[in-house]
NUKOL-504788 format. One record per residue (C-alpha): residue in one letter; z, y, x. Coordinates in steps of 0.5 Angstrom, whole numbers, padded with zeros to 4 digits, always signed. Each point is the difference from the previous one (the first is absolute). Layout:
<atoms>
AZYX
...
</atoms>
This chain:
<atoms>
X+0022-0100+0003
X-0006-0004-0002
X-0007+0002+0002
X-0002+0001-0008
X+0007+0005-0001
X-0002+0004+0006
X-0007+0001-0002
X+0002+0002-0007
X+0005+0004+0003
X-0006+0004+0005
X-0004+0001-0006
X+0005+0002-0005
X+0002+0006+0006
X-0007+0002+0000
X+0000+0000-0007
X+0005+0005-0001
X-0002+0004+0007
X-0007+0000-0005
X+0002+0002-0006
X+0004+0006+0003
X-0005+0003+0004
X-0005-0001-0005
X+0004+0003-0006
X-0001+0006+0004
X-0004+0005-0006
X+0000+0007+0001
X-0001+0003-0006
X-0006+0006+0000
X+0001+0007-0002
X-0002+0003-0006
X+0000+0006-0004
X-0002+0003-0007
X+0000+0006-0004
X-0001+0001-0008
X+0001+0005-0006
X+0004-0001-0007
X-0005+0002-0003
X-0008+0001+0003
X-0003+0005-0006
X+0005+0005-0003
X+0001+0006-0004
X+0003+0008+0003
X+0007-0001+0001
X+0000-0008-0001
X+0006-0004+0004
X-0003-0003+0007
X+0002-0003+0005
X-0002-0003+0007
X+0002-0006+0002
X-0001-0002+0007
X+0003-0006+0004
X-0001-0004+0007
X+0002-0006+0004
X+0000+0001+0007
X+0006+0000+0006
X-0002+0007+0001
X-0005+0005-0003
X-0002+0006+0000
X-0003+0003-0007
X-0003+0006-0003
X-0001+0001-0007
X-0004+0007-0001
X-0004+0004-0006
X+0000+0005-0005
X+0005-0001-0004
X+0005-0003+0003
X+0004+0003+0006
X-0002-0003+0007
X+0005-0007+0001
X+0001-0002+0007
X+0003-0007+0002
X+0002-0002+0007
X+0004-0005+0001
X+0002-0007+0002
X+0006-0007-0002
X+0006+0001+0005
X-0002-0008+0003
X-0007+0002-0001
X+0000-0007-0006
X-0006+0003-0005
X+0002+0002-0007
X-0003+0005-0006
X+0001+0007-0001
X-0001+0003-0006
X-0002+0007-0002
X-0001+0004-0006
X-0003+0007+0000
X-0001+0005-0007
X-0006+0003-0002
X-0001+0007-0001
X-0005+0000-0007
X+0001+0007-0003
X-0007+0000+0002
X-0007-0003-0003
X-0004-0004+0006
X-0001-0006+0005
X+0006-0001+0005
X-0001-0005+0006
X+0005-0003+0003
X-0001-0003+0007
X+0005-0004+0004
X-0002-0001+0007
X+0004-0004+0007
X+0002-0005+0003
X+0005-0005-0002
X+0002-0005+0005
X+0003-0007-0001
X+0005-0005+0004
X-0005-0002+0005
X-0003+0007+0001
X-0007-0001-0003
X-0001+0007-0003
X-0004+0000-0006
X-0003+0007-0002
X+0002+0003-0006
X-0006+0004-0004
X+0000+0000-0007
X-0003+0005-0006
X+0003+0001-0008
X-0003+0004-0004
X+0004+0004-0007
X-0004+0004-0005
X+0004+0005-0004
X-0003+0003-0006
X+0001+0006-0005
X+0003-0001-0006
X-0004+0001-0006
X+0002+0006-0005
X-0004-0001-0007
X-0005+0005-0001
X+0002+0006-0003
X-0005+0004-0004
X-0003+0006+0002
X+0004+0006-0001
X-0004+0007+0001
X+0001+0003+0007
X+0003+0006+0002
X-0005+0004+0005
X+0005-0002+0007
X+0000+0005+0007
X-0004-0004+0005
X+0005-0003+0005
X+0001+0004+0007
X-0004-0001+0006
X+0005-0006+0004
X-0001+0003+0007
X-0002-0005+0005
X+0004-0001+0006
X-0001+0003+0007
X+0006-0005+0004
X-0005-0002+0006
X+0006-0003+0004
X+0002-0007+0002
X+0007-0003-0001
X-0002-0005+0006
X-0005-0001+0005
X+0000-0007+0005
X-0004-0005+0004
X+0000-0008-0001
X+0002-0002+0006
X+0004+0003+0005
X+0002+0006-0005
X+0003+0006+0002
X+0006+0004-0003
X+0002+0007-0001
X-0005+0002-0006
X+0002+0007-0004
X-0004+0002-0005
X-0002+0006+0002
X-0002-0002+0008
X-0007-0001+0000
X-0001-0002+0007
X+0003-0006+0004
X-0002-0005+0004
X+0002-0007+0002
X-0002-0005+0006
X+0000-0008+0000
X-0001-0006+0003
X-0007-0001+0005
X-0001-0007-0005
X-0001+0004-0007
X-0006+0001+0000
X+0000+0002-0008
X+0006+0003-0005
X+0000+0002-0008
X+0002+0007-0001
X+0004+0002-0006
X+0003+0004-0005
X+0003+0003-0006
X-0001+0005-0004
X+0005+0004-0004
X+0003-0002-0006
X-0003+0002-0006
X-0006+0005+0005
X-0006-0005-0003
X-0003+0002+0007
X-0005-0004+0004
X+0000-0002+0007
X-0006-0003+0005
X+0001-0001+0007
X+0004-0006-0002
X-0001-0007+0002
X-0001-0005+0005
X-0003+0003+0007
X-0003-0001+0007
X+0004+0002+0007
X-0004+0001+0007
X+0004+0000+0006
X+0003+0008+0000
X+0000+0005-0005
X-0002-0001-0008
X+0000+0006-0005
X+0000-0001-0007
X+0001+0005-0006
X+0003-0003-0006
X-0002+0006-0005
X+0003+0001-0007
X-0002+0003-0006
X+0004+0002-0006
X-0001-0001-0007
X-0003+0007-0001
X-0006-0002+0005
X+0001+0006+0004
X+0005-0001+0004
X+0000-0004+0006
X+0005-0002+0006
X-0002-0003+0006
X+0004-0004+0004
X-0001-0001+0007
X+0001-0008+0003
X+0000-0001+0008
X+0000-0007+0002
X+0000-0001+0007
X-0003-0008+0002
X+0004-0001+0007
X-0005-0003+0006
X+0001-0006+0003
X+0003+0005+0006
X+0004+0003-0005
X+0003-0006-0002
X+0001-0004+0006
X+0005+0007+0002
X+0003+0000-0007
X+0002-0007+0001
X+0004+0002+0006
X+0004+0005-0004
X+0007-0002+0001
X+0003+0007-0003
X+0005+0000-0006
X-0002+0006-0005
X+0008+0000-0003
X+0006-0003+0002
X+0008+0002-0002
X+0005-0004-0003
X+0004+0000-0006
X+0005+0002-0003
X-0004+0006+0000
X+0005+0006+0000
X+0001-0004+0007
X-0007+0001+0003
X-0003+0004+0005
X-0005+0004+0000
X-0006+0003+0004
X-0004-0007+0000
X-0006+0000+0004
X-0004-0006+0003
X-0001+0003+0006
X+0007-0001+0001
X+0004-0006+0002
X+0007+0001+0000
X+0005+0003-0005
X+0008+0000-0002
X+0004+0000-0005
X+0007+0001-0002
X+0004-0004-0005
X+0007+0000-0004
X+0003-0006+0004
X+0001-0003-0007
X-0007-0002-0002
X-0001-0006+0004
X-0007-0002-0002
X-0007+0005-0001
X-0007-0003-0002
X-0005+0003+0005
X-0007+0001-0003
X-0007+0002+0004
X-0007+0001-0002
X-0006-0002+0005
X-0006+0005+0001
X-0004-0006+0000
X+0001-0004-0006
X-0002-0006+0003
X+0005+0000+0005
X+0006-0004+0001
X+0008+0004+0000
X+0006-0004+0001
X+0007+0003+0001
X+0001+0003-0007
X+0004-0002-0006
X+0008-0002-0001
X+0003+0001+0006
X+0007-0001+0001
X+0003+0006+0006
X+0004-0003+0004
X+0007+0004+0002
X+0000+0006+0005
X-0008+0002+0001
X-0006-0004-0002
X-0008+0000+0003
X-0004-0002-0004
X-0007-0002+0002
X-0006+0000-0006
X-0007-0003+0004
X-0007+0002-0003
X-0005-0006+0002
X-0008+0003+0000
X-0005-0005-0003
X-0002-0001+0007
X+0006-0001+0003
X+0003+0007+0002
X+0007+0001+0000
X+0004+0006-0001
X+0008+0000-0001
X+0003+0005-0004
X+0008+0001+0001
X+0006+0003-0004
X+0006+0001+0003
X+0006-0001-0006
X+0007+0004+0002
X+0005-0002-0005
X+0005+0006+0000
X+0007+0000-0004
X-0001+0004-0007
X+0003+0007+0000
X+0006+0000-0006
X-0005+0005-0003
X-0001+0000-0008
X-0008+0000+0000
X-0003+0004-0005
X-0003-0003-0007
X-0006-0001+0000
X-0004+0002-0006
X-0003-0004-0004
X-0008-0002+0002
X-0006-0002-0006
X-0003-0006+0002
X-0007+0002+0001
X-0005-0003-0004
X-0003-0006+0003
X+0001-0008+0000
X+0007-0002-0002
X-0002-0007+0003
X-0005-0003+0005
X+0000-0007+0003
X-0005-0005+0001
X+0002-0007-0001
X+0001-0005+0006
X-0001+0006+0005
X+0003+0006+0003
X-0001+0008+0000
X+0000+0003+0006
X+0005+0005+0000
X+0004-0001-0006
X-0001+0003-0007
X+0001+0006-0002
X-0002+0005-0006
X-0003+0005+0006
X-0003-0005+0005
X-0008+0001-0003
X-0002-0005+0006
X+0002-0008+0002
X-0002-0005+0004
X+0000-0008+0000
X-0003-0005+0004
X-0004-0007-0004
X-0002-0006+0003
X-0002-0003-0006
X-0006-0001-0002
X+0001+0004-0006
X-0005+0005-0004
X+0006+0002-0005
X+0008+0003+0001
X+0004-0001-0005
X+0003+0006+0000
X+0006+0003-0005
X-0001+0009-0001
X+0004+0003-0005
X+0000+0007-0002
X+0007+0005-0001
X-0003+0003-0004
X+0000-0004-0008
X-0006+0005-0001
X-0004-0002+0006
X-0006-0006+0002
X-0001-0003+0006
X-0007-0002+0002
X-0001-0005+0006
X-0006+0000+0004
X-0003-0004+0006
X+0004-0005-0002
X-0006-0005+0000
X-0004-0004+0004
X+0005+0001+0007
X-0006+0000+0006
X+0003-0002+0007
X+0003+0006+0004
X+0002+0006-0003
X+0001+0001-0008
X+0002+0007-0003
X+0004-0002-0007
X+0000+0006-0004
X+0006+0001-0006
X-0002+0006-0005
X+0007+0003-0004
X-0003+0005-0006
X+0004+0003-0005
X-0006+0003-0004
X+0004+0005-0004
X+0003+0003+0006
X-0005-0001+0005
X+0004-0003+0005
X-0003-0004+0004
X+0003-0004+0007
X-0004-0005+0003
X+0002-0006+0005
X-0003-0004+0005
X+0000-0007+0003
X-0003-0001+0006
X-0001-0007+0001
X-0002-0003+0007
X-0003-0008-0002
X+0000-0004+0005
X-0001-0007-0001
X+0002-0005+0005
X-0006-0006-0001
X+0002-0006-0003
X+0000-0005+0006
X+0005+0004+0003
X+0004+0001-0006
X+0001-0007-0001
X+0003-0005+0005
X+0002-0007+0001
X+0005+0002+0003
X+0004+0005-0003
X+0002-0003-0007
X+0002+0009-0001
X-0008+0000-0001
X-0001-0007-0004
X-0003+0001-0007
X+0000-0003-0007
X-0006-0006+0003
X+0003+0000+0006
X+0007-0003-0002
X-0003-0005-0004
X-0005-0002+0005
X+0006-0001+0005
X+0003-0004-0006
X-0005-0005+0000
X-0001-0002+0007
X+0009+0000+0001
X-0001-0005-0006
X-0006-0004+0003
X+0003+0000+0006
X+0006-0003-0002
X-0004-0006-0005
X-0003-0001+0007
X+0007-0002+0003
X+0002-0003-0007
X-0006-0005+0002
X+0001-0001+0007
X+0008-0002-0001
X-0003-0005-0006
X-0005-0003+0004
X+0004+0000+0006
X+0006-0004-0004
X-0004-0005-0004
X-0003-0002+0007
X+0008-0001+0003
X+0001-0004-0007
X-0006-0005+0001
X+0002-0001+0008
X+0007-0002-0003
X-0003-0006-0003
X-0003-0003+0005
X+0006+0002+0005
X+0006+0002+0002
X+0004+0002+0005
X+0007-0002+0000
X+0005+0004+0002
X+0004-0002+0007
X-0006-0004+0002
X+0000+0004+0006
X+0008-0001+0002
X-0002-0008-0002
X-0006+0000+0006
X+0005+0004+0006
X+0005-0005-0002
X-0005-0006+0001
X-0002+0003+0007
X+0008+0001+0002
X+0001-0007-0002
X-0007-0003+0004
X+0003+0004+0006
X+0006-0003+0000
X-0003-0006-0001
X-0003-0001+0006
X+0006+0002+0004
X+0004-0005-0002
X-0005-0006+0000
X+0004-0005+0003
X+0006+0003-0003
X+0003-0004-0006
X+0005+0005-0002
X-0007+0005+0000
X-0002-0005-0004
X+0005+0000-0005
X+0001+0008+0000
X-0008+0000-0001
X+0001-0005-0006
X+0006+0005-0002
X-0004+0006+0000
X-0006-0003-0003
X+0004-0002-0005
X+0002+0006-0001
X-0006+0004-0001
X-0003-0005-0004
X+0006+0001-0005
X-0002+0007+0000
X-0007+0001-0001
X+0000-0004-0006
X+0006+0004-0002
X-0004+0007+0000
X-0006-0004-0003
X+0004-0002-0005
X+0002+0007-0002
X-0006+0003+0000
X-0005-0006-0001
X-0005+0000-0007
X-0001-0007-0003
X-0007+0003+0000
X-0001+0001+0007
X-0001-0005+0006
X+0004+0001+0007
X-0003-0003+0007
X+0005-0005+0003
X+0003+0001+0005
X+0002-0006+0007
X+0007+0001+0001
X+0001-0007+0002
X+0006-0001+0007
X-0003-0003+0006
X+0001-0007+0001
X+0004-0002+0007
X-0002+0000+0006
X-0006+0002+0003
X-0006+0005-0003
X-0006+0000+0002
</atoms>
C-alpha cells in the first residue's frame, strides 16, 4: 500500500472515530403546563394540559379546582420521551384557579431539571339581565349559623425524624432523635370543615435532652381550645454513641403468617418454628431498634429437608453484632380438613408503596405503617409510587424533599375525608453517600460512567493512531533500504561453500586430481549462485561478484 493510501486511510478512521463520539447530543429535559382556555365563564369546558420530557420524572400537579395528580415514573431502557396529561377543571364556582406544576424531570445523561411552573384560570359568573324591581315581601331573618366547637387535630408530626402512632384524641406523645438534628418543623392538621386555628407549628430549635412544646388549638367559636403536649427528646453525644451500638431487633417473624411464632422479644435470641413439610421456602422479615443499623439473613429463604437453622445477624452502626436464630421443623401435615377462614376486610390504607430503583425494607403490606431503605445516591428526592385502596381517599407525601446525609423520615398520609380515615406510613431513609473518588475506579469499568467511557475511547483510539504510524514509518524506511541494497538469498550457503572449497584446496595443492575436483566443484557453485540470482535478481538491482575461480597447478603461496 502506498504512503498516501495509508495516510488517507488513518485519517478517514479518525474521522469516523470523531463524528461518532461527537455526534454524542443528549437532548435536555423539558416540561409545560397550559389551559384551553385561561378567562371563562361558570360551567365553561377546561381543560389542563400537561407534558414533560425526560428518562424519568416525578410531577405534581396541584390547585383548587382540579384534584391532585401525581406523576412518577421512568422509560424501561431509561431513553427519554413525552408524556402527556390532561386534568378538568371544576367551574361550577366563580373565581381564580391556580394550577402549579412542580418536580423533577431527568434526561438520558441524568442532568435533573427542576420543574415549577404556575397557571392561572379566571371563571366569571354569568350575567342575567336585570329584571325590574318587584315589591318585597317582609322575610324571617335567617337563623343564627352556630360556629363550631371542633378544636381537635387529624395529624400531627415533625419534619424530619417524624414519630408515628398519632390519635386524635391522645394528647401527649413524645419522641427522640438523632444527636445531629438541632432544628425540626412541627405540623398539623386540623379537621375538615372545623375552621379551627392552630399555633404552635413551625420550624423550631432543640438542646441536647428534653424540649417541651405546646401545640394549642382552637375552634371556630373561639372558646374552645385543645392543647397538644409534644416532647422532643435531643439525645447527646453520650446517648448517641450508645445508640450506635444498638444491635437489637424490635420484630422478627417469618411468613406465611398463619405459620409464624409468637412472643418476640429482643432481649431474646432463639426461637422455633414448625411447618407443613409441604412448603418449602418462607421469607423472613426483621426490623432493627436503630434504624441505621444494618440486618442480614432475611428475605425468600429456601428450607432445606428435615430441620433448618436460620441465623438473621443485626450489625449496630458501631460494629456491634447480635445474632438471632430460627429453628424451622418442617413436619408431615395431619390429613385434617382446616376450617374456612372468614372472609377479612382490607384495612383502610395503601394499596401500593414502592420506590423506584430502591427496596423497602420489609415487604409492602396494607398494615405494616413503617419502612426502612438505604440511599447511597446523592439525591434529594424518592421517586415514590403510593396508591390508596379506597377510590374516595387522597394520598399526601411529606419529607420527600431536600434528603440530608444520615437518617430522613418520609411520611405518607392516606385520608378519606368523608370518613375520617386516616392511616399514616413511614419511610426511614438511612443516605449515605460514598465520595465520588471511591465511587468511581479506573479499574472496575462496574464504576465507569458516561465521561469515563468516552474518555477511554479516545485514548484506545490514539494509541492505536500511534502504532499505525510507527508501522508506516518503520516500513517506509525498510522500503527506502531495498534500493540501496539487497540481500540475496542463499548468500550465506554461497560463503560456507567458499570456505569448504579453499579448505580442500589447500590440501590437495599438489594434487592434480585435487585440482580437477576443485575445478569440478567451483563449477558447480558457480552455476548455482547465478542460478538463485537469476530467480530472484530485479533488473533494477546490482549484485557483489563473487571470486570463484579454480586454483591453478602446482604450488600456492
Amino acid at each position: 500500500m502506498k504512503l498516501k493510501t495509508k495516510i488517507k486511510l488513518i485519517l478517514l478512521v479518525f474521522t469516523i472515530v470523531y463524528m461518532i463520539l461527537g455526534s454524542n447530543i443528549v437532548n435536555a429535559a423539558g416540561y409545560d403546563i397550559s389551559a384551553t382556555s385561561y378567562d371563562v365563564k361558570v360551567g365553561e369546558n377546561v381543560t389542563i394540559d400537561v407534558s414533560f420530557t425526560g428518562a424519568t420524572w416525578n410531577i405534581e400537579v396541584s390547585g383548587n379546582g382540579i384534584t391532585e395528580a401525581v406523576y412518577v415514573g421512568y422509560t424501561e431502557d431509561l431513553s427519554e420521551k413525552t408524556t402527556s396529561k390532561s386534568i378538568n377543571l371544576d367551574t361550577s364556582k366563580e373565581g381564580t384557579y391556580t394550577i402549579t406544576m412542580t418536580g423533577t424531570v431527568t434526561d438520558e445523561n441524568g442532568t435533573t431539571t427542576k420543574v415549577d411552573k404556575t397557571i392561572t384560570v379566571k371563571v366569571s359568573k354569568i350575567e342575567t339581565p336585570t329584571q325590574p324591581e318587584t315589591p318585597t315581601t317582609p322575610t324571617t331573618p335567617p337563623a343564627t349559623v352556630t360556629k363550631s366547637s371542633e378544636a381537635r387535630l387529624s395529624n400531627l408530626g415533625i419534619k424530619p425524624n417524624d414519630f408515628k402512632g398519632f390519635k386524635k384524641d391522645t394528647y401527649k406523645y413524645t419522641t427522640e432523635v438523632p444527636n445531629d438534628v438541632s432544628e425540626v418543623e412541627i405540623y398539623a392538621d386540623v379537621i375538615k370543615g372545623s375552621n379551627a386555628k392552630v399555633e404552635g407549628v413551625g420550624k423550631v430549635q432543640l438542646k441536647e435532652g428534653n424540649n417541651e412544646f405546646s401545640i394549642k388549638v382552637t375552634a371556630e367559636d373561639g372558646t374552645t381550645t385543645k392543647t397538644y403536649k409534644l416532647t422532643i427528646k435531643r439525645r447527646t453525644a453520650a446517648e448517641e454513641e450508645a445508640a450506635n451500638g444498638e444491635a437489637r431487633l424490635s420484630s422478627l417473624g417469618i411468613k406465611p403468617e398463619k405459620y409464624d411464632f409468637e412472643g418476640f422479644n429482643k432481649d431474646t435470641t432463639e426461637y422455633s418454628v414448625q411447618i407443613p413439610e409441604n412448603i418449602n421456602e418462607i421469607e423472613v422479615y426483621a426490623t432493627a431498634v436503630d434504624s441505621k443499623a444494618q440486618i442480614t439473613g432475611t428475605g425468600i429463604i429456601t428450607l432445606e429437608e428435615g430441620e433448618s437453622t436460620l441465623e438473621i445477624v443485626v450489625i449496630a452502626v458501631n460494629g456491634t453484632k447480635k445474632t438471632y436464630s430460627i429453628n424451622v421443623i418442617r413436619t408431615e401435615a395431619e390429613a385434617t380438613e382446616e376450617p374456612e377462614q372468614p372472609v377479612i376486610e382490607e384495612k383502610f390504607g395503601l394499596s401500593t408503596l414502592t420506590v423506584t430503583g430502591l427496596t423497602l425494607n420489609p415487604k409492602f403490606d396494607v398494615e405494616t405503617y413503617e419502612y426502612t431503605l438505604d440511599l447511597k445516591q446523592d439525591l434529594t428526592s424518592l421517586q415514590i409510587v403510593a396508591k390508596a385502596n379506597d377510590e374516595n381517599a387522597t394520598v399526601e407525601i411529606v419529607g420527600n424533599e431536600n434528603l440530608q446525609e444520615g437518617e430522613n423520615v418520609i411520611t405518607i398520609l392516606v385520608k378519606n375525608e368523608g370518613t375520617e380515615e386516616v392511616a399514616t406510613y413511614q419511610i426511614i431513609v438511612n443516605k449515605t453517600v460514598v465520595p465520588e473518588e471511591i465511587q468511581m475506579s479506573w479499574l472496575k469499568p462496574s464504576t465507569w460512567g458516561k465521561e469515563e467511557i468516552i474518555k477511554i475511547i479516545l485514548i484506545v483510539v490514539l494509541i492505536i493512531l500511534i502504532i499505525s504510524a510507527i508501522i508506516l514509518k518503520i516500513n517506509i524506511s525498510k522500503e527506502s533500504k531495498k534500493t540501496k541494497k539487497v540481500d540475496l538469498p542463499g548468500a550465506d550457503e554461497l560463503d560456507k561453500a567458499i570456505a569448504e572449497h579453499q579448505e580442500l584446496a589447500e590440501e590437495e595443492a599438489n594434487s592434480e586430481e585435487a585440482v580437477e575436483k576443485d575445478e569440478a566443484k567451483a563449477n558447480y557453485l558457480e552455476e548455482i549462485a547465478k542460478s538463485r540470482l537469476n530467480e530472484e535478481n530485479d533488473s533494477n538491482f546490482e549484485v557483489e561478484e563473487y571470486d570463484i575461480k579454480p586454483r591453478k597447478k602446482g604450488k600456492h603461496f
